[in-house]
C-alpha positions as CSV (number, residue, x, y, z in Angstrom):
1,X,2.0,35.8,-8.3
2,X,-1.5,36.8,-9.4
3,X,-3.8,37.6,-6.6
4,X,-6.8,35.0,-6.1
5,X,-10.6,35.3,-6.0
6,X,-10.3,33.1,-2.0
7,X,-7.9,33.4,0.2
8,X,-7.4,29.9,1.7
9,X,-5.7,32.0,5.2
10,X,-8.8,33.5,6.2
11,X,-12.0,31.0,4.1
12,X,-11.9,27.7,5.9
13,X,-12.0,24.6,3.0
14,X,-15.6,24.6,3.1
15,X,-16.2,28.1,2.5
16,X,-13.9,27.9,-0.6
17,X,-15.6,25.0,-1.7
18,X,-19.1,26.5,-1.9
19,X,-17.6,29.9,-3.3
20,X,-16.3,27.5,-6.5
21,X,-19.3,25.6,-6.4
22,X,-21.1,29.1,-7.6
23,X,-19.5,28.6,-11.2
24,X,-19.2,24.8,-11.2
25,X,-20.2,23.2,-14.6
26,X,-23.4,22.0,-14.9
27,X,-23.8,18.4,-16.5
28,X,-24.7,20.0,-20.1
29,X,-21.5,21.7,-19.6
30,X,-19.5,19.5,-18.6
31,X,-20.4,17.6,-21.7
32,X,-19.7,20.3,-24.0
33,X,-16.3,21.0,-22.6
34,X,-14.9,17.0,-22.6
35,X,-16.4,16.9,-25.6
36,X,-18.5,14.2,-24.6
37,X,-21.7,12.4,-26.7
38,X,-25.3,12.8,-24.5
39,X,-25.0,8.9,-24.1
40,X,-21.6,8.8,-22.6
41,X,-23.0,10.8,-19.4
42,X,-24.9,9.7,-16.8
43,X,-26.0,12.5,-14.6
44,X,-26.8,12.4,-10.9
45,X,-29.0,15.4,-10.9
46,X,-27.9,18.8,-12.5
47,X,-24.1,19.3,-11.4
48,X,-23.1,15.7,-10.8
49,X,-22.6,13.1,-13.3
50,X,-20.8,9.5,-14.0
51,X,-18.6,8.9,-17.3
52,X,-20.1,5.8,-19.4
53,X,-16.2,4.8,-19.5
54,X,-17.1,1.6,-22.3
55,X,-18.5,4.7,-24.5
56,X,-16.0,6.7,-24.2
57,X,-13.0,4.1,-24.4
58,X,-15.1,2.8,-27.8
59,X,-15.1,6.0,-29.3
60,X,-11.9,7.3,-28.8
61,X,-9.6,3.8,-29.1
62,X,-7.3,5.2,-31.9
63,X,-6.5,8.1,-29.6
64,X,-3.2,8.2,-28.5
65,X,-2.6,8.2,-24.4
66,X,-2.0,11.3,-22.9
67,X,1.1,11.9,-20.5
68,X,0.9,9.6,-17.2
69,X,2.0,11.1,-13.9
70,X,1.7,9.8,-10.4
71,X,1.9,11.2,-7.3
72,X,3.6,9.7,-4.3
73,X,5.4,11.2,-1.2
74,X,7.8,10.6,1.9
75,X,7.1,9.0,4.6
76,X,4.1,10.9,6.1
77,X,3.4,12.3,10.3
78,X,0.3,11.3,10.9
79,X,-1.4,14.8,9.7
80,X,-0.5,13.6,6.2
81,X,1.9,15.4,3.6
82,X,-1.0,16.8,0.9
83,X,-0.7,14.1,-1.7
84,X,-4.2,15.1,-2.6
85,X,-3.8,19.1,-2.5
86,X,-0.2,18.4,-4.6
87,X,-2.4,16.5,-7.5
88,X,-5.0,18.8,-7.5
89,X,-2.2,22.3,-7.6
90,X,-0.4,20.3,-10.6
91,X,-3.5,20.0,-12.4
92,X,-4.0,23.6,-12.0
93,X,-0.5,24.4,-12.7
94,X,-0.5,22.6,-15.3
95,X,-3.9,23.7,-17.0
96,X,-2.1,27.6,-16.3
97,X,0.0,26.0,-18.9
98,X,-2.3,25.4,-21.7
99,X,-2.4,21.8,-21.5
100,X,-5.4,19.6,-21.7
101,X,-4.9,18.3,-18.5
102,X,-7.4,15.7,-16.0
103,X,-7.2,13.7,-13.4
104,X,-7.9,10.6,-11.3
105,X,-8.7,10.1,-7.5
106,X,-10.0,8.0,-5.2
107,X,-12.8,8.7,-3.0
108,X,-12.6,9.3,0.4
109,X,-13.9,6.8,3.2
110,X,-16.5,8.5,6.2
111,X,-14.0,7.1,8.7
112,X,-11.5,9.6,8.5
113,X,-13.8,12.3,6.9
114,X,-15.6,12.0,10.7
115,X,-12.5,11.4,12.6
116,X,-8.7,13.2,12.7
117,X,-7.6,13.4,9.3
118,X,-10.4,14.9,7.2
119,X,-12.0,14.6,3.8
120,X,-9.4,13.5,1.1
121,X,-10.9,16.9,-0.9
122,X,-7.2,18.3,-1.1
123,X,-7.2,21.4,0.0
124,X,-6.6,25.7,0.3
125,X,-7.2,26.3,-3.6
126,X,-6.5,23.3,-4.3
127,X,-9.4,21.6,-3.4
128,X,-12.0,19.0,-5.1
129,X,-15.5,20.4,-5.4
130,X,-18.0,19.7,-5.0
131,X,-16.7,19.1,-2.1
132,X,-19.8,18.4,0.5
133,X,-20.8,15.8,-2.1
134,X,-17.3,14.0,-2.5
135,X,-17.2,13.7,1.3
136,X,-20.3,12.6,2.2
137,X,-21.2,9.6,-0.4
138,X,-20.9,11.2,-4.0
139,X,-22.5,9.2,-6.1
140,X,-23.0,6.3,-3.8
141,X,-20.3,3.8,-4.8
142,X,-18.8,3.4,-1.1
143,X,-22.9,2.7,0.2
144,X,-23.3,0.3,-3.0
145,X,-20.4,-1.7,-1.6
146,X,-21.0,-2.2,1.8
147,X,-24.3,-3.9,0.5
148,X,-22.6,-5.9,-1.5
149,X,-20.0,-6.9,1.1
150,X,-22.2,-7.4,4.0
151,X,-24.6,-8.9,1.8
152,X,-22.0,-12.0,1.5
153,X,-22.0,-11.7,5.5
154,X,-25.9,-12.5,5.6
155,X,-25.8,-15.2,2.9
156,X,-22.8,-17.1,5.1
157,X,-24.0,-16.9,8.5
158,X,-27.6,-17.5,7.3
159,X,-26.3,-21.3,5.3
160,X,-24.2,-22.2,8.9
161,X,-27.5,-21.5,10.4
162,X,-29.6,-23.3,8.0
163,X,-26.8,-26.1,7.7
164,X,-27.0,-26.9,11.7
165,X,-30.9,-27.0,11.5
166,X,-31.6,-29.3,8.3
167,X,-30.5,-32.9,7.2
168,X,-28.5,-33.4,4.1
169,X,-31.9,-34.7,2.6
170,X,-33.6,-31.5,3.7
171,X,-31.0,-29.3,2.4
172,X,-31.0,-30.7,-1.2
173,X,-34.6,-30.1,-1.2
174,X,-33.9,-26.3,-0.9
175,X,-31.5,-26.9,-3.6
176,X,-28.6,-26.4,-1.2
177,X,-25.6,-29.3,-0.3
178,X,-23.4,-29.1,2.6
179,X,-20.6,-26.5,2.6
180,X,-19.6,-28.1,6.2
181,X,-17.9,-24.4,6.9
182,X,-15.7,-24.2,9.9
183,X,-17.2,-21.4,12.5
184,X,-13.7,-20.8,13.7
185,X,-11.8,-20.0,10.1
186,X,-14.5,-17.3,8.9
187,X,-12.5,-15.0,7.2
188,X,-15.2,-12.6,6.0
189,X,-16.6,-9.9,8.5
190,X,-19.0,-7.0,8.2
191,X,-18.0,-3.6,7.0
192,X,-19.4,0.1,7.9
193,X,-18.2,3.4,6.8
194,X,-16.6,4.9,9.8
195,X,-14.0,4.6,12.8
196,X,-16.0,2.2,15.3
197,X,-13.5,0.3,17.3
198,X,-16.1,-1.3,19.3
199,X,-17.2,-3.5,16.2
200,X,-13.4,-4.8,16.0
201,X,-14.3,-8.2,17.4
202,X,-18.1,-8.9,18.5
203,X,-20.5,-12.2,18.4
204,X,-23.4,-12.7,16.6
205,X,-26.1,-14.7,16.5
206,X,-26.7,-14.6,20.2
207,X,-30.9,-15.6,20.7
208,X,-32.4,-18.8,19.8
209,X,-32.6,-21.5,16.5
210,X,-33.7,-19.3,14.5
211,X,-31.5,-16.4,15.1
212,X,-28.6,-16.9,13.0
213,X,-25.3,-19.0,13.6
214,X,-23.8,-18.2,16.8
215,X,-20.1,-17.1,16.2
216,X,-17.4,-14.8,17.2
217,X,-17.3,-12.0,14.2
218,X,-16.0,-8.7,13.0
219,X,-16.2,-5.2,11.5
220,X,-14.1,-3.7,9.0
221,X,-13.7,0.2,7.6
222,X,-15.7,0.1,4.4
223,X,-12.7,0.8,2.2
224,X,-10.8,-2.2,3.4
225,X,-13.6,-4.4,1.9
226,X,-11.8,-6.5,-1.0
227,X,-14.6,-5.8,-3.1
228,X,-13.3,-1.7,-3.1
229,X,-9.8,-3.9,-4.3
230,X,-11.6,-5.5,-6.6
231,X,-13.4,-2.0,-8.1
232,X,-9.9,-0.8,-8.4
233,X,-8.8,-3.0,-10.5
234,X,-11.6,-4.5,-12.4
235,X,-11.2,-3.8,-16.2
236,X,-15.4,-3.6,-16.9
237,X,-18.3,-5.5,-15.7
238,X,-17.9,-8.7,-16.6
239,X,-14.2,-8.9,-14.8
240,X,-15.8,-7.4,-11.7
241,X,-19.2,-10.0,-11.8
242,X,-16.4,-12.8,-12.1
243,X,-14.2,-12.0,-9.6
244,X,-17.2,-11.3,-7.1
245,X,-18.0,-14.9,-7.6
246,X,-14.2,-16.0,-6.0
247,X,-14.0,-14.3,-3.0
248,X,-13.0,-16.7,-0.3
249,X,-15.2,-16.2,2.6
250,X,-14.4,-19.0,5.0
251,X,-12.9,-22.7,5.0
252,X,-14.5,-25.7,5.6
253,X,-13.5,-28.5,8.2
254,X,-11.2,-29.6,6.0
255,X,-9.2,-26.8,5.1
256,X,-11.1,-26.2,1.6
257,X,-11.9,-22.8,0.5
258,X,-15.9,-21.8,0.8
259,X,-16.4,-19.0,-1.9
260,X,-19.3,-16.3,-2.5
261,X,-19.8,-18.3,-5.6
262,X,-20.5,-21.6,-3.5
263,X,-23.0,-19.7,-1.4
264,X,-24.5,-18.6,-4.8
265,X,-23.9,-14.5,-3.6
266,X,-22.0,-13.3,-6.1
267,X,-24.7,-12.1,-9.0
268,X,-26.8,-10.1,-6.1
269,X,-23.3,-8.7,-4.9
270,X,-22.8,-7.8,-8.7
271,X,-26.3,-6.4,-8.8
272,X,-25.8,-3.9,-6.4
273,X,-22.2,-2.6,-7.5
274,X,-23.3,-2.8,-10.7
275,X,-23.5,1.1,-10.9
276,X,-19.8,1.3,-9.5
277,X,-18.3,0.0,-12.3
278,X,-18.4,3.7,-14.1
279,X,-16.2,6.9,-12.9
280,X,-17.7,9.8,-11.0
281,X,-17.0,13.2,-13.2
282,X,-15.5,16.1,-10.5
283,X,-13.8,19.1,-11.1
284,X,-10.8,21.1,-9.1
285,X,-11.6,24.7,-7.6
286,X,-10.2,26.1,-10.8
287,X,-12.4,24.0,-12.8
288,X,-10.4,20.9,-14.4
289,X,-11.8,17.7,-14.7
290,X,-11.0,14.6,-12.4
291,X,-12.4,11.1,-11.9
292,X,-13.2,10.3,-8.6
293,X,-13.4,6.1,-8.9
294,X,-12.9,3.5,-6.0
295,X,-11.2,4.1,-2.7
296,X,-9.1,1.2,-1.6
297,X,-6.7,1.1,1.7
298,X,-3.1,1.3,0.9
299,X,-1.2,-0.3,3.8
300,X,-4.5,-3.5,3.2
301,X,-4.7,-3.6,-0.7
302,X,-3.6,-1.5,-3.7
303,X,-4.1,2.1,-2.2
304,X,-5.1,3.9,-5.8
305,X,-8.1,4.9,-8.0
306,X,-8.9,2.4,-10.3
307,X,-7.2,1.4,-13.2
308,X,-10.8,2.1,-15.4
309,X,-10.2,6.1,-13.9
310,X,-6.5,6.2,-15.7
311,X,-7.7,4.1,-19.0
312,X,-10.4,6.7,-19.8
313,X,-8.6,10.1,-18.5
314,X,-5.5,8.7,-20.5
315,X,-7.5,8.9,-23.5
316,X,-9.8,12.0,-22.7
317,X,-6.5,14.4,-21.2
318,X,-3.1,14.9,-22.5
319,X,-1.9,14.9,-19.6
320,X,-3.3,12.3,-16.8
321,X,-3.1,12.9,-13.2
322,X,-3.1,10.3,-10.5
323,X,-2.2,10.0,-6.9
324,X,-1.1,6.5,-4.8
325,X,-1.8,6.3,-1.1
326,X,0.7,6.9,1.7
327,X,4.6,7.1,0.8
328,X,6.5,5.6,-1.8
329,X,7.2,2.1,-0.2
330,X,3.3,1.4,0.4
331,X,1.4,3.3,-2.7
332,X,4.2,3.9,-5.1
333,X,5.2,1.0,-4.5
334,X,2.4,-1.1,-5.5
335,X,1.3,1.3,-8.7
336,X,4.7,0.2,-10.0
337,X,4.6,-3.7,-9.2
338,X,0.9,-4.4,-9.3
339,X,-1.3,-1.7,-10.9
340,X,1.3,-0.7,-13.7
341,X,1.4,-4.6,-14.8
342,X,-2.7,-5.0,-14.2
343,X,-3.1,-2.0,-16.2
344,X,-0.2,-2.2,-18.8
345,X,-0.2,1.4,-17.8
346,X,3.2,2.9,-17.2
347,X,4.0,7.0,-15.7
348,X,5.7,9.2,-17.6
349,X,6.8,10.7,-14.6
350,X,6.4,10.8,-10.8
351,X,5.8,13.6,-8.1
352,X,7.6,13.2,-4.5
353,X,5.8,15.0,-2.4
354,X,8.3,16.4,0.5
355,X,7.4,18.8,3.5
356,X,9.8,20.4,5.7
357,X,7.0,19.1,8.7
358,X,7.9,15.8,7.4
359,X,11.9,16.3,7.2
360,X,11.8,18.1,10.5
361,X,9.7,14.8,12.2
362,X,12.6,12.3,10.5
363,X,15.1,14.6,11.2
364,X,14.7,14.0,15.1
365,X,12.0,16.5,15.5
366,X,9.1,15.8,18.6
367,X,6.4,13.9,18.1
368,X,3.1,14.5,16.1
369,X,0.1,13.9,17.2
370,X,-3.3,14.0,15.2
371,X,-5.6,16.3,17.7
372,X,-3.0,17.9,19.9
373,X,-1.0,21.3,18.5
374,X,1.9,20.9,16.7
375,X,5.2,21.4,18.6
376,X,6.9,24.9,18.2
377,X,9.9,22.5,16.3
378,X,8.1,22.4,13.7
379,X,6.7,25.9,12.9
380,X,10.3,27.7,13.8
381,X,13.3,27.3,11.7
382,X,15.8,24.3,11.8
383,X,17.9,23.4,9.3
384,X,19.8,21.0,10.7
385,X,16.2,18.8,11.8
386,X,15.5,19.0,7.9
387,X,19.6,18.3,6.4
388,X,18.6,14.9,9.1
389,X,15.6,14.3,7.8
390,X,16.8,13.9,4.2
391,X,17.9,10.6,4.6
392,X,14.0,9.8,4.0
393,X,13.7,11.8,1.1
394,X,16.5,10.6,-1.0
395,X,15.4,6.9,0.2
396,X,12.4,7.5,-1.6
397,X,14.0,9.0,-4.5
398,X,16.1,6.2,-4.8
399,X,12.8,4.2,-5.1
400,X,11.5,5.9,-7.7
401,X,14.6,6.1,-9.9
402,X,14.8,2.0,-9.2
403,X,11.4,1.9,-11.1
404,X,12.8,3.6,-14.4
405,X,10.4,6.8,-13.7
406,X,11.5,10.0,-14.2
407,X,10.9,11.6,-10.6
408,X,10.1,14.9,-9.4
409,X,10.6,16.3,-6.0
410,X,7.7,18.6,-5.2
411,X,8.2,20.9,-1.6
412,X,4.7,21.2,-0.6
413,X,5.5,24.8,0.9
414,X,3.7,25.6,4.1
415,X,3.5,29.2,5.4
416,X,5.8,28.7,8.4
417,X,8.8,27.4,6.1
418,X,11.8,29.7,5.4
419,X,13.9,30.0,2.6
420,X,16.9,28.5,4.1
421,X,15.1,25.3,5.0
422,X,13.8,24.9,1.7
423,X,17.5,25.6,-0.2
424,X,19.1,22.6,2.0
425,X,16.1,20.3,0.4
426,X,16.8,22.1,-3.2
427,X,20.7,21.2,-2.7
428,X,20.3,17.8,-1.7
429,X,18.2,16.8,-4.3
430,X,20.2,18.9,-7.4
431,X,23.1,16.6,-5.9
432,X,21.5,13.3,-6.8
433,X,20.0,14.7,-10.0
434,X,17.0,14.8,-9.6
435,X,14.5,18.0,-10.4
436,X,13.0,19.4,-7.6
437,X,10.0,22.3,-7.6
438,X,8.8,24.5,-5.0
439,X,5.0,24.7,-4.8
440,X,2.5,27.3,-3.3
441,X,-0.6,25.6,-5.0
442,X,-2.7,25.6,-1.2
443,X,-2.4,29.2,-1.5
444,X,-2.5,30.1,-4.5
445,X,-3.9,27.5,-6.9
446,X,-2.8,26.8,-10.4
447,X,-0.4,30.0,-9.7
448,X,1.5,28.7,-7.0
449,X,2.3,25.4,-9.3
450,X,4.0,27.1,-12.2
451,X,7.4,25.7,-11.1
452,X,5.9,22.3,-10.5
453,X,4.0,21.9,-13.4
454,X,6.7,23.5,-15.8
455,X,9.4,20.5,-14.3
456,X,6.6,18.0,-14.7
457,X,6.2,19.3,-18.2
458,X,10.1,18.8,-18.6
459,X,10.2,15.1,-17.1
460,X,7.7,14.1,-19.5
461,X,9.3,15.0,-22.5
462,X,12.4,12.3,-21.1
463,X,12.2,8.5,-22.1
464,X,11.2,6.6,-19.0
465,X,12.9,3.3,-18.5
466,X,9.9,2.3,-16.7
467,X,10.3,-1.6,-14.9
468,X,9.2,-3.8,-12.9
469,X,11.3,-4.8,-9.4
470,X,10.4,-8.3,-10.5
471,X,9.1,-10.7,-12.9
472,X,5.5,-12.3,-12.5
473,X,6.9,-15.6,-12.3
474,X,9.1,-15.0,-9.2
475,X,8.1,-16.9,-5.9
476,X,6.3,-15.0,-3.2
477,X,9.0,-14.9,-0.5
478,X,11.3,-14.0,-3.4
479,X,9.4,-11.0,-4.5
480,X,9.2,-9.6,-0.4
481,X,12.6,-10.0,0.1
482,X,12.9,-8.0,-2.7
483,X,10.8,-5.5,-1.5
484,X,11.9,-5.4,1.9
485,X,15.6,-4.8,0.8
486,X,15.1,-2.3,-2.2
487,X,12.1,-0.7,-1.1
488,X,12.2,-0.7,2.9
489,X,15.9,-0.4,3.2
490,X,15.8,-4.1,5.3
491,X,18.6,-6.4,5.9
492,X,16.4,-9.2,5.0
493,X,12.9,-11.2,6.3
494,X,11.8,-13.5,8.9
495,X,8.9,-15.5,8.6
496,X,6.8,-17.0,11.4
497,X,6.6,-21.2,11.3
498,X,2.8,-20.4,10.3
499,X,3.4,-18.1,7.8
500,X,6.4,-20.2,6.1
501,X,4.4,-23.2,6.0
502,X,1.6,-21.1,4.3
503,X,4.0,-19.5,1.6
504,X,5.1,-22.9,1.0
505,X,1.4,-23.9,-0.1
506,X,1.3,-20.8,-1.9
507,X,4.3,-21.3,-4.1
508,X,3.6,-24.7,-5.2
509,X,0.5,-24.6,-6.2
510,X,-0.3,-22.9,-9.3
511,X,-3.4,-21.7,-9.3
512,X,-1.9,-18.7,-6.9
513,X,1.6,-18.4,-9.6
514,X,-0.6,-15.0,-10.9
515,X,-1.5,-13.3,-8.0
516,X,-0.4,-10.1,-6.9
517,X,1.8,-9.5,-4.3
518,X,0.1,-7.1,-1.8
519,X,2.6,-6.0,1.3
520,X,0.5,-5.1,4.5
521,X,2.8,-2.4,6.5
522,X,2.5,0.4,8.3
523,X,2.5,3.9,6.3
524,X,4.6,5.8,9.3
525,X,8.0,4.2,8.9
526,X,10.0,2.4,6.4
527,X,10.0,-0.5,8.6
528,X,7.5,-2.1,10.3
529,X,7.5,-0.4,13.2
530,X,5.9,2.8,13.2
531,X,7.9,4.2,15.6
532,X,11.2,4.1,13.5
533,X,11.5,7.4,11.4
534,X,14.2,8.6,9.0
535,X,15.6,5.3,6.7
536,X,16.0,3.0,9.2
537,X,19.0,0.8,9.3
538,X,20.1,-3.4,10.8
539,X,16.2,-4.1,11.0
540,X,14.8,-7.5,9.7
541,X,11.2,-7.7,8.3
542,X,8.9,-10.0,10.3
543,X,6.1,-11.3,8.4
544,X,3.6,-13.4,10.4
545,X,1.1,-14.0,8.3
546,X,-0.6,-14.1,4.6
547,X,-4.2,-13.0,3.9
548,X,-5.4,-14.2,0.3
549,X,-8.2,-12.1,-1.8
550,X,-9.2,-14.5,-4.4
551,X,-11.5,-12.2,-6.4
552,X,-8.6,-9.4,-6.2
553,X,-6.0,-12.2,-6.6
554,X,-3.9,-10.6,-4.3
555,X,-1.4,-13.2,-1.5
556,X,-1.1,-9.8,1.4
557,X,2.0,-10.5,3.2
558,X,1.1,-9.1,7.2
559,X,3.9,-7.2,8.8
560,X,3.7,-5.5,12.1
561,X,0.3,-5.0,14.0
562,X,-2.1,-3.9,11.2
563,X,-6.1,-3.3,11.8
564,X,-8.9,-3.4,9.3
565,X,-10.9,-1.1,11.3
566,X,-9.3,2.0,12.8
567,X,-11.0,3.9,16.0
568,X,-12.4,7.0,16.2
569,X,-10.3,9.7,18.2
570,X,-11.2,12.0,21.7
571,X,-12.0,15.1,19.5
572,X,-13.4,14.0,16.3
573,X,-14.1,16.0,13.3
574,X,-17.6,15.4,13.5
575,X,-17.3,17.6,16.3
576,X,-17.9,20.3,14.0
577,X,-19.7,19.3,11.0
578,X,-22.9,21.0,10.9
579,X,-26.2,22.0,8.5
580,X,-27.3,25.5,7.8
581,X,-30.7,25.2,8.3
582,X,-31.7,28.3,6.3
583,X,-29.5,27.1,3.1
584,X,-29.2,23.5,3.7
585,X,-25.0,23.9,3.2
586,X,-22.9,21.5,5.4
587,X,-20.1,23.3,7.2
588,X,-17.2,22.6,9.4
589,X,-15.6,19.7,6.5
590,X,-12.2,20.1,6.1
């Protein structure tokens, strides 16, 4: 093991970050190493840029694609498993290699940056630089959006305000006809960028005639917004403008849908995300490129980086990079059954990402929770809490092998992990056939991911059987029981009266036959209850009901107790964020 320049044990993240940023590439030289034209690069100052992705698909269109890996993982604690520091080592493992290697990541909301779980920068030496930038707004996609969003907001309330003040016959002279919308089926809310539970349910338009539509409303995280869905998946500008046009905002009084393109919204929305639409150019601590572009939820919508991130890097890298959100039954889970068919995209290969923490918690092991220290069971050995825990781990395996995808099982190695625990994951997975890699790439970088990028390497050079779990034309309640089964692990589904009769709708009409199925479940357990680790067994999946994005075209089955708008925690990361006022650096991210 070569020794490295930063020692993740004794730099915090933020110190290595600004250490790398010393001998980051400028924007001329980023150019010069992709081996991009001046026109294809659109720089944000003199280390930042975007990637004019039209440009650069144009001119390289008879290139081959590159290798396609994704990155997945078990069943997380609540801490997380290092999905992000995992893609970021096997990018540096794999450039180690000699490979022309990139990647593609999504970028990280200010709620959990600000809150318990950090910036989604990776981390160690593995980390995403720059990293100040990428955690506080980067090129300002996430701020162009929530204009957009709430911009739909004002145009709603503001024509059921103007609608209860003027006559039919003064409407039409403002070039305006009656929506008639119903004040108490508004399904659009307002959106900010942080963990503010207090904006879960409020009222607005309390004051007089003139000050808006009275009306019981709500906030949402920014990254729940269907318009970051809709970024994710968007194919260029034109199927981004249109789909911001059929957003379903509300319903009338008699059960219509009122769209942004009724309240004549969706060209301003389009206006301001119109500088969304291209990739954000970043580069690991070791200095390999990755494109940081949208940054949906994954237990709300699709949970990845966009599909125009993975159509570019597939043609710029030979080897391409990506990472889904959350374990294999959310963000997997939906890369293989709705991004692979939107995209036409299919993986070479996919990374498990397994930590004895993990194991340990669905093993039996005490509780985790974000803010308090972790429990001694999980820093001492205990082979028998991981040999329990496996059950989740092969579950997920199982998952991945269903898809066709050659899988990889990567042990994200943590300091306090011994040998013995690691060799009963190594034998359970070598007894299912499946390659497995331990990986040190937190501490040591493109170094510590030899192993992982060397089976990667291996896995690509396989035929993938990649398919789908179903075909497009299979009804709703067909394709979740199918899910629930083969991907939860459930004995079947139960629907709610409300929820049947609304799938019932669904099915027959066919305007919805081509939407995306888009589960809505918690990330902690296999089931729907967070509170059931390990693979779960005898459980039936309730859903209750089923939110439709028409701009994304996604039908979002709702299982368990799910909330658009998370709260922030007693000790907060903000806590310690501070400026250096001499140098102007931002410390205490993590």
């Amino acid at each position: 093991m070569q020794n490295n320049k930063y020692d993740p044990v004794v730099m915090k993240d933020w110190e290595i970050g600004y250490a790398a940023e010393e001998h980051m590439p400028s924007v001329d030289q980023a150019r010069e190493i992709l081996k991009l034209e001046k026109e294809e690069v659109l720089p944000y100052g003199n280390k930042i840029c975007k990637i004019d992705f039209l440009k650069v698909m144009e001119r390289l269109k008879d290139k081959p694609n590159g290798y396609f890996i994704d990155v997945t993982a078990i069943t997380p604690t609540p801490l997380g498993e290092g999905k992000t520091t995992t893609t970021l080592g096997l990018i540096e493992g794999l450039s180690k290699r000699g490979v022309n290697v990139g990647g593609g990541l999504r970028q990280p909301s200010g709620g959990p940056t600000m809150n318990i779980k950090g910036t989604a920068a990776g981390g160690g030496l593995s980390l995403l630089i720059p990293m100040t930038e990428f955690s506080l707004g980067l090129t300002g996609d996430i701020n162009d959006i929530m204009n957009a969003h709430n911009l739909g907001m004002v145009a709603l309330n503001a024509r059921m305000q103007h609608e209860r003040n003027y006559t039919d016959k003064e409407l039409s002279k403002r070039g305006l006809r009656r929506l008639d919308i119903d004040p108490t089926r508004v399904e659009f809310g307002w959106i900010i960028d942080f963990c503010a539970q207090s904006l879960r349910n409020i009222i607005i338009g309390i004051g007089g005639k003139t000050d808006g539509f009275l009306m019981q409303s709500k906030f949402g995280i920014a990254v729940s917004s269907e318009l970051m869905a809709i970024l994710s998946i968007a194919r260029d500008l034109k199927d981004l403008r249109e789909r911001l046009d059929n957003i379903t905002v509300a319903f009338d009084r008699n059960g219509k849908p009122v769209t942004t393109g009724d309240l004549d919204v969706g060209g301003a929305m389009a206006a301001w995300m119109r500088n969304t639409i291209n990739p954000t150019l970043c580069w690991s601590a070791e200095y390999q490129p990755v494109l940081v572009h949208a940054g949906p939820f994954a237990n709300i919508a699709i949970g990845q980086s966009s599909i125009i991130a993975d159509r570019v890097g597939l043609k710029m890298f030979d080897y391409h990079v990506t990472e889904s959100g959350f374990g294999a039954d959310i963000g997997f889970e939906k890369f293989w059954n709705v991004k692979s068919r939107l995209s036409g995209l299919y993986p070479n290969t996919v990374v498990l990402v397994a930590t004895i923490r993990a194991l340990k918690m669905h093993g039996g092991g005490p509780k985790v929770t974000p803010g308090l220290p972790l429990p001694q069971a999980y820093t001492k050995e205990d082979v028998g809490l991981v040999e329990n825990g496996l059950v989740n781990l092969l579950h997920h395996l199982n998952t991945v092998k269903l898809s066709g995808a050659n899988p990889v099982v990567c042990i994200n190695a943590f300091h306090s992990d011994t040998q013995e625990e690691i060799n009963a994951i190594l034998r359970a997975v070598e007894a299912v056939g499946a390659r497995c890699a331990v990986s040190q790439h937190w501490r040591y970088g493109g170094d510590g991911a030899l192993e992982l990028a060397d089976a990667v390497i291996d896995a690509c050079k396989e035929e993938s059987n990649f398919k789908f779990l179903y075909p497009l034309e299979t009804k709703l309640r067909d394709r979740v029981n199918l899910i629930a089964k083969n991907v939860y692990g459930a004995d079947g589904v139960s629907w709610t009266p409300e929820a049947t009769e609304k799938a019932q709708a669904l099915e027959s009409d066919p305007k919805f036959a081509d939407y995306m199925t888009m589960m809505v479940k918690t990330h902690l357990s296999l089931s729907h209850d967070p509170t059931l680790k390990g693979a779960p067994k005898g459980w039936i999946l309730p859903v209750r009901d089923i939110l439709i994005f028409s701009g994304a075209k996604f039908l979002c089955p709702m299982t368990g107790s799910i909330t658009l708008m998370p709260g922030t925690s007693s000790d907060p990361a903000f806590r310690r964020v501070d400026v250096d006022v001499n140098t102007g650096q931002v410390k205490g991210l993590f």
